[in-house]
C-alpha positions as CSV (number, residue, x, y, z in Angstrom):
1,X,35.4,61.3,47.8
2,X,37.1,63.8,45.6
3,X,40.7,64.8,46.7
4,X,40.8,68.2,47.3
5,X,43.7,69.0,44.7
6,X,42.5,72.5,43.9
7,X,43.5,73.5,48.0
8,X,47.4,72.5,47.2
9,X,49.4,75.5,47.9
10,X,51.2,76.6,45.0
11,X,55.0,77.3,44.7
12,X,55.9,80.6,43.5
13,X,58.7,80.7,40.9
14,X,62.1,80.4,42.6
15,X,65.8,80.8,41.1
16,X,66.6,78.4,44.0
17,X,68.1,75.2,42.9
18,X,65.1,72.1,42.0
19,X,65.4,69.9,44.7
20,X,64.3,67.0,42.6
21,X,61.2,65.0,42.0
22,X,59.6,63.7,46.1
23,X,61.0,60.8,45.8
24,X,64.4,61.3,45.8
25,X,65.4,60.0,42.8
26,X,66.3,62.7,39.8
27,X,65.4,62.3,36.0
28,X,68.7,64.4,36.1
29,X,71.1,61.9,37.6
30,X,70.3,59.2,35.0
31,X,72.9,58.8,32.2
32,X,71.7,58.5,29.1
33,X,74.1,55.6,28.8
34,X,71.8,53.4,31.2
35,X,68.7,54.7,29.4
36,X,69.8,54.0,26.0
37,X,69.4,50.3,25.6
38,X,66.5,49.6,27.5
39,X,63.3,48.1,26.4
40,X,59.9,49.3,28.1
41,X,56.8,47.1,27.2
42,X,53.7,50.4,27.0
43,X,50.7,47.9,27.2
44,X,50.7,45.6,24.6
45,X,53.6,47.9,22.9
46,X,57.5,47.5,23.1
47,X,59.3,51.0,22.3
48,X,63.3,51.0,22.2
49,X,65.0,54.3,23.2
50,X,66.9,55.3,20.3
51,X,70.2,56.5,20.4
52,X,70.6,60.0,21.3
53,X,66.7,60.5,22.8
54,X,68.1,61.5,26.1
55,X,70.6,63.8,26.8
56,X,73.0,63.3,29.7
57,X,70.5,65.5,31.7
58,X,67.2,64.0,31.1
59,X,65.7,65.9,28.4
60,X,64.0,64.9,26.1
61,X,64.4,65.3,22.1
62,X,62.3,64.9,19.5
63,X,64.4,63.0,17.2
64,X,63.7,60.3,19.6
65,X,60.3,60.5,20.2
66,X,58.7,60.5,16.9
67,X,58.4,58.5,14.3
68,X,61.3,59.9,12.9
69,X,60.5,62.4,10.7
70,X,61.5,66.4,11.9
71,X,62.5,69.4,9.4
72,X,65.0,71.4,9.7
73,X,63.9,74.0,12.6
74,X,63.2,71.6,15.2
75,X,59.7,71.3,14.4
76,X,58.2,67.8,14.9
77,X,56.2,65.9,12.3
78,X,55.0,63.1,13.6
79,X,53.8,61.4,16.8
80,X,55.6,61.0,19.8
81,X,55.0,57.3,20.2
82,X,57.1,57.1,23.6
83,X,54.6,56.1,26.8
84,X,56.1,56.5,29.9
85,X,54.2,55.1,32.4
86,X,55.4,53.9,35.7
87,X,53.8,50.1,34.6
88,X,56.7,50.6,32.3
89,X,58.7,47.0,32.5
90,X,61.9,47.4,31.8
91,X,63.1,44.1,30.5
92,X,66.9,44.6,30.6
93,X,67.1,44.9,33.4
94,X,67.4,48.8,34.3
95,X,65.6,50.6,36.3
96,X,64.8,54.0,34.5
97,X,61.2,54.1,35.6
98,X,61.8,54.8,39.1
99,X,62.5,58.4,38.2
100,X,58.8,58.2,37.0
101,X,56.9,58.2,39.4
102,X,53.1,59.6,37.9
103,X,50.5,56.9,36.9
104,X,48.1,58.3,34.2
105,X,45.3,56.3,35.0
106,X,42.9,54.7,32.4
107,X,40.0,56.8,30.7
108,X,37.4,54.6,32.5
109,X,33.9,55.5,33.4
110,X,31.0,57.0,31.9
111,X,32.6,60.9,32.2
112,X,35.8,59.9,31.0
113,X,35.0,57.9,28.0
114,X,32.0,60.4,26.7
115,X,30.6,62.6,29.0
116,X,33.7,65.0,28.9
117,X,33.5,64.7,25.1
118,X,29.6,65.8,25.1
119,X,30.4,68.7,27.4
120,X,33.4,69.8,25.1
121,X,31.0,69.7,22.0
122,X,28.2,71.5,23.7
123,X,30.0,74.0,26.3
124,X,32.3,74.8,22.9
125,X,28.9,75.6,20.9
126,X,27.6,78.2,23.6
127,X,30.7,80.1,24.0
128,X,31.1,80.6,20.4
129,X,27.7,81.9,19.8
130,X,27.6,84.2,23.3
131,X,31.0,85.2,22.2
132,X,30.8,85.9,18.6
133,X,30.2,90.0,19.2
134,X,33.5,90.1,21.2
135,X,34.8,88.0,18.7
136,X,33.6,90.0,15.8
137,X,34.8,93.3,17.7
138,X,38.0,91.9,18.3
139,X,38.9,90.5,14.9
140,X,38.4,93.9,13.4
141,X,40.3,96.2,16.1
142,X,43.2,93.6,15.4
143,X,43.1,94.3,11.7
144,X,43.0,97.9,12.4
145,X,45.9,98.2,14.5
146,X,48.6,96.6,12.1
147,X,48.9,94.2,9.0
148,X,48.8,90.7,9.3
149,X,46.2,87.8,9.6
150,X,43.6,87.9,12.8
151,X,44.4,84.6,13.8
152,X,47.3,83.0,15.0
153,X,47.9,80.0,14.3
154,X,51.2,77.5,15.7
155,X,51.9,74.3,15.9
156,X,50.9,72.6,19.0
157,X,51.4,69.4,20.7
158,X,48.4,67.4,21.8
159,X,47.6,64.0,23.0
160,X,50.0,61.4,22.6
161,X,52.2,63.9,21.1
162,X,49.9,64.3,18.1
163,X,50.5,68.3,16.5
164,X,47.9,70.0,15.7
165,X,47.4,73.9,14.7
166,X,46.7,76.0,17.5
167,X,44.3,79.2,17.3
168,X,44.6,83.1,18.6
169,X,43.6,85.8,18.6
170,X,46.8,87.5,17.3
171,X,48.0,89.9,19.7
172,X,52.2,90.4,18.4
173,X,53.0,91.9,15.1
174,X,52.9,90.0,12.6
175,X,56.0,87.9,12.3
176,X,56.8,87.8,15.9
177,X,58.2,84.0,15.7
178,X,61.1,85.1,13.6
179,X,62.2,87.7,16.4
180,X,62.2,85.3,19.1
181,X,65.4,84.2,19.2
182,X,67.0,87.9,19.5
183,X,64.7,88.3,23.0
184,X,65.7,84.8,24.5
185,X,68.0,86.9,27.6
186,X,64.9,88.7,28.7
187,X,63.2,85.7,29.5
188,X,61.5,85.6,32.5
189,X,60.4,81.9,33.8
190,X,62.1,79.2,33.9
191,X,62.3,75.9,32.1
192,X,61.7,75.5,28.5
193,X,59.0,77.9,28.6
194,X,59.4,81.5,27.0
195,X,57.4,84.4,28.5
196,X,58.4,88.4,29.3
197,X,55.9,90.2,30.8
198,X,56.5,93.4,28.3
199,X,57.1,92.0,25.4
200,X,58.1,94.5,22.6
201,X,56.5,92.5,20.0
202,X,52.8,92.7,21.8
203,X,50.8,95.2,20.1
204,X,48.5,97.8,22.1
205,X,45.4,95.8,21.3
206,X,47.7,92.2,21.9
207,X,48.1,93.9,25.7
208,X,44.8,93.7,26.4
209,X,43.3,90.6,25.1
210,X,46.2,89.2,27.1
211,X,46.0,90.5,30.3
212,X,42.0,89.8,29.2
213,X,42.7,86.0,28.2
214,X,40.1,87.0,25.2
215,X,43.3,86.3,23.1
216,X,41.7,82.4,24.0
217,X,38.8,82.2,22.6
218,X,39.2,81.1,19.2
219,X,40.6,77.7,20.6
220,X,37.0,77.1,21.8
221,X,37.0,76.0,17.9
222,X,40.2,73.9,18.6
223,X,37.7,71.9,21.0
224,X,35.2,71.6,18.7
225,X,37.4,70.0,16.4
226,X,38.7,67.6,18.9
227,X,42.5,68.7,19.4
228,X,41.7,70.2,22.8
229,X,39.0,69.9,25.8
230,X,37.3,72.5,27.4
231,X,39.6,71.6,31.2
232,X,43.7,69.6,30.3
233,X,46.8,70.7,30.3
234,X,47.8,73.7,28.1
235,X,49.0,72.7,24.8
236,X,53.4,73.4,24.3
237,X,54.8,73.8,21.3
238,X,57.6,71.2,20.0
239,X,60.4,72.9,20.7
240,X,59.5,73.0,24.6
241,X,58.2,68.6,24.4
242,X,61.9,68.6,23.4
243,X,63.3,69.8,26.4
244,X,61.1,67.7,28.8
245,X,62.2,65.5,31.1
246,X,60.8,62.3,31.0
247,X,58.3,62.4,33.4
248,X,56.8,65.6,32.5
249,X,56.2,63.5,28.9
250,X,53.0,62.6,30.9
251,X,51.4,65.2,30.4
252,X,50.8,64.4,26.3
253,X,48.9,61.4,27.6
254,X,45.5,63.1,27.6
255,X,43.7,65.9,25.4
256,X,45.2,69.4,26.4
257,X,42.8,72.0,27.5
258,X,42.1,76.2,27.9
259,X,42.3,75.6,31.5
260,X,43.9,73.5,34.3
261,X,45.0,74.1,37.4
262,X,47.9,76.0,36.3
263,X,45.8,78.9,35.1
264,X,44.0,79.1,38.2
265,X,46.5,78.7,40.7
266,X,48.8,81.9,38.9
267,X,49.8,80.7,36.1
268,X,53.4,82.6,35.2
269,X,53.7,83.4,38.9
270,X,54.7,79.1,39.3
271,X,57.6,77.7,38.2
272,X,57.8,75.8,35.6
273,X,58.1,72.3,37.8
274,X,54.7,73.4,40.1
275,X,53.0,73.8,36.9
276,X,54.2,70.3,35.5
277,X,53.3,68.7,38.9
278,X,49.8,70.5,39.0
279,X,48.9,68.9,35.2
280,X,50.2,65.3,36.5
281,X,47.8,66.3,39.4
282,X,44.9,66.9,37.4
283,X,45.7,63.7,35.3
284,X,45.6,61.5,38.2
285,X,42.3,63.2,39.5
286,X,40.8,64.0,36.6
287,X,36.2,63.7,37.3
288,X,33.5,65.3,36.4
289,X,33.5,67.3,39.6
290,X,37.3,68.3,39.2
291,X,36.5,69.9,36.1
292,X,33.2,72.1,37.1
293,X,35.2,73.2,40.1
294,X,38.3,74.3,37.7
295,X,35.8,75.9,35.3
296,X,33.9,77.8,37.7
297,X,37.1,79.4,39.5
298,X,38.7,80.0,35.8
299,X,36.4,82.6,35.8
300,X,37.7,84.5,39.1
301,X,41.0,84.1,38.0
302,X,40.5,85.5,34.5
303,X,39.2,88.3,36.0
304,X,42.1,88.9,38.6
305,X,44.7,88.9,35.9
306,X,47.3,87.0,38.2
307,X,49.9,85.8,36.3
308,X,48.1,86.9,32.9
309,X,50.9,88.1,30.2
C-alpha cells in the first residue's frame, strides 16, 4: 500500500537550533579526522575519502567529490563519484555510516526502470506545445523589459552529481550572478540555499513569472533531454552540493525534477533540513502513484503562490 508521505506535516523554517538527524547521531559531531581514512565499498566500487573532503562540521566540498577537476570559482567539473549509502561497509573499521541513515532503494520495476522515462518524454512533449503561446508571450515581454538573453541558463547538479545546464525563463537583470555576493546579509532561509523574497535584481516582468512559477517552463526541455524528470528533487547548483552534509549527498542519487514534495508542501516557507528530509522521502517512496498525486497537487500549489519567490 502506498505510504501516505504527502500527509507528513511540514516544519516551518525555524532559527531554533537543528536538533540533529532522528536518530541521534549528528553528521556534525564527526571529525573529519575519523572520516578521512576510511574506505567504503559503493556496490562493486571502493571510493577513498580524500584529504580535506569533509570539513570538521560535516560538509561537504567538492574538491573531494569529483573527479578532481574544479576552476577557479568553485564551480565543479566533473562527477561527484562519492555514494553514500547506508550499505556503505566501512572496512577500517569506522563507523561513519551511522550518521547516514537514508537507503536509496534500487530503480526496480517496470515504472522505475522505463515507465517514468516514457511519461517524462511524452508529458514533456504536451506541455511544450500547449505552452508554446505563454512561452512565445513571455520570451518577448522579457526582451522588452531590459537587455539580455531570454533564457537563463546555470550550471546545475543532476544525478550522481553529473552538471548539466539548467534553463529559465530569465526573470533578474542581466548579470545578476555577479551581484550575488554583495546581497549574501539579506538572505532569508537557511542552509546553503540563497533566496530574498524582494530581490532588487528581479525585474517587473521576473516578479511575476516567479510568483507565477512560468519562470519553469523551459526546463520541460531539460526533461526532454534527459538531465531532469517531470517529479525529483530540484536541481542545486555546485556551490550549495559543496556545503552538504553527507547524508543530504543522497539526494544526487536519482534524476532531479520541476516538482517534489518540497514545492508542494511550501517550498521557502521549510527549512532547509524539512526540505532535505522530504526529497530523501520521496526517494525512498518514489511509484507511479507518488508521482500522479505530487503532479496533480503541484497544480493547487502553483496557483496558491505559498512560498513562491
Amino acid at each position: 500500500m502506498e505510504p501516505d508521505i504527502l500527509a507528513t506535516p511540514s516544519l516551518p523554517r525555524s532559527d531554533a537550533a537543528d536538533p540533529g538527524p532522528a536518530n541521534g547521531s549528528h553528521v556534525g559531531l564527526i571529525d573529519r579526522e575519523s572520516l578521512t581514512p576510511a574506505l567504503f565499498a559503493v556496490g562493486e566500487a571502493v571510493t577513498r575519502l580524500p584529504e580535506g573532503s569533509l570539513t570538521r562540521n560535516g560538509h561537504a566540498h567538492a574538491n573531494g567529490h569529483t573527479n578532481g577537476h574544479a576552476n577557479g570559482n568553485g564551480h565543479v567539473a566533473g562527477d561527484w563519484t562519492l555514494r553514500m549509502h547506508t550499505a556503505m561497509a566501512p572496512v577500517t573499521g569506522y563507523t561513519a555510516a551511522a550518521a547516514l541513515p537514508h537507503v536509496t532503494p534500487p530503480e526496480t520495476g517496470p515504472y522505475l526502470r522505463f515507465g517514468k522515462r516514457t511519461i517524462d518524454l511524452l508529458g514533456a512533449l504536451v506541455a511544450l506545445v500547449v505552452l508554446s503561446p505563454v512561452m512565445l508571450l513571455v520570451a518577448v515581454m522579457v526582451k522588452l523589459e531590459s537587455r539580455g538573453p531570454v533564457f537563463y541558463r546555470s550550471s546545475r547538479i543532476g544525478k550522481n552529481g553529473r552538471p548539466f545546464t539548467f534553463l529559465k525563463f530569465r526573470s533578474m537583470v542581466d548579470g545578476a550572478d555577479r551581484a550575488r555576493t554583495q546581497l549574501t546579509h539579506l538572505n532569508e532561509v537557511d542552509g546553503p540555499v540563497f533566496k530574498i523574497s524582494r530581490d532588487p535584481r528581479v525585474t517587473r516582468i521576473g516578479r511575476v513569472l516567479r510568483i507565477t512559477s512560468v519562470d519553469e517552463i523551459p526546463q520541460f526541455f531539460n526533461v526532454l533531454k534527459g538531465d531532469m524528470s517531470l517529479v525529483g528533487p530540484r536541481p542545486p547548483i555546485p556551490e550549495e552540493v559543496e556545503q552538504y552534509e553527507p547524508w543530504q549527498l543522497r539526494r544526487l542519487d536519482v534524476k532531479p525534477g520541476i516538482t517534489c514534495l518540497w514545492q508542494i508542501s511550501g517550498r521557502s516557507t521549510l527549512s532547509f533540513r524539512e526540505w532535505m528530509r522530504l526529497d530523501l522521502e520521496y526517494i525512498k517512496h518514489r511509484s507511479f502513484w507518488l508521482d500522479l498525486r505530487i503532479l496533480l497537487r503541484t497544480i493547487p500549489a502553483v496557483l496558491s503562490r505559498e512560498g513562491a519567490y
